[in-house]
N, C-alpha and C positions, 0 to 999 in steps of 0.2 A: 551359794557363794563358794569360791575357790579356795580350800586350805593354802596358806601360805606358809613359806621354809625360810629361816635365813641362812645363807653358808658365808662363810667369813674364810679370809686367807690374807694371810700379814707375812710380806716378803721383805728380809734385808734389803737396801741397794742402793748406790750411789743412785744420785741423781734421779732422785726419786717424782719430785717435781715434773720432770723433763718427760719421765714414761708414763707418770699419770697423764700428763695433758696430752700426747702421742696415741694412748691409748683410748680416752676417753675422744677423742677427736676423729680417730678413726673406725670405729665402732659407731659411733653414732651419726655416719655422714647418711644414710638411710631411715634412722629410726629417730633421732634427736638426741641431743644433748647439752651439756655445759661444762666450760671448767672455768672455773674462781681462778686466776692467777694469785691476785691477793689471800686467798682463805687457801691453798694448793687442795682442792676437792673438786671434786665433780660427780655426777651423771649420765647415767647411759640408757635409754629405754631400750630394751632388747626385745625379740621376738620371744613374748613367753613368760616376760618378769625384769625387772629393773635393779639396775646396780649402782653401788656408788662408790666412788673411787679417792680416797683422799692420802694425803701425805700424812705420818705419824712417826716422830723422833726419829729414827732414820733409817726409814723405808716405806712402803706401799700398801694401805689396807685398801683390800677389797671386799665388800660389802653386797650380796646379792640376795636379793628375794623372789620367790618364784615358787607354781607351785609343782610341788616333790619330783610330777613324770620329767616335768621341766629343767631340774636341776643339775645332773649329767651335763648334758648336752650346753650348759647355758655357762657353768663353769669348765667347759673344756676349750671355748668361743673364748670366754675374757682370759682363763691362766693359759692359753694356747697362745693367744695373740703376745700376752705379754713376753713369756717365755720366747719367743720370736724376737722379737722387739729387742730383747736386755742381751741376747744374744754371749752370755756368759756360762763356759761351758758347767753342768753339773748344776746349773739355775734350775732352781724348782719352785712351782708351788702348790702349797698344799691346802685342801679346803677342809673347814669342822661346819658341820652343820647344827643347826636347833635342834631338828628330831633323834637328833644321839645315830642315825643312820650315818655310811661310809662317804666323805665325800672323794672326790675323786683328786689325781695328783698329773697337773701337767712336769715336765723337764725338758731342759736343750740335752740333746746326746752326748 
């Protein structure tokens, strides 16, 4: 059985709602997904490990599990997309993972 990792990343941002379900909607038009409108969360199965995306006081947790070689790659796919998406210059985000390991950081330029 596959070690599994979680990485977390919790972003300020207006309209937070609006880029979870953007997000989670387009990522997941190959692999699956959901977004709650009522509950503002969702799901993403990703190639590799699965994420989950919810609204929280006022901003965006992202939530991913996967395991470890996986994890790069799988957080530069969701904080890349997003970062695209919010389109705010100096927008970052950042990932903490479980294994106390570096996680990686997307940004707009």
């Amino acid at each position: 059985m596959t070690h599994t990792v979680e990485s977390v990343a919790v972003v300020q941002l207006d309209r937070a709602a609006r880029y979870g379900k953007q997000l989670v909607s387009h990522l997941g038009r190959r692999t699956g997904s959901d977004w709650s409108q009522d509950d503002g969360s969702g799901w993403i199965d990703l190639d590799g490990g699965r994420a989950t995306v919810a609204v929280e006081n006022d901003g965006l947790a992202l939530r991913l599990e996967a395991p470890h070689e996986d994890l790069d790659r799988l957080e530069n796919v969701l904080g890349g997309h997003l970062a695209r998406f919010v389109a705010v210059p100096a927008f970052s985000v950042v990932w903490t993972r479980s294994d106390n390991t570096a996680g990686s950081r997307q940004q707009n330029a």
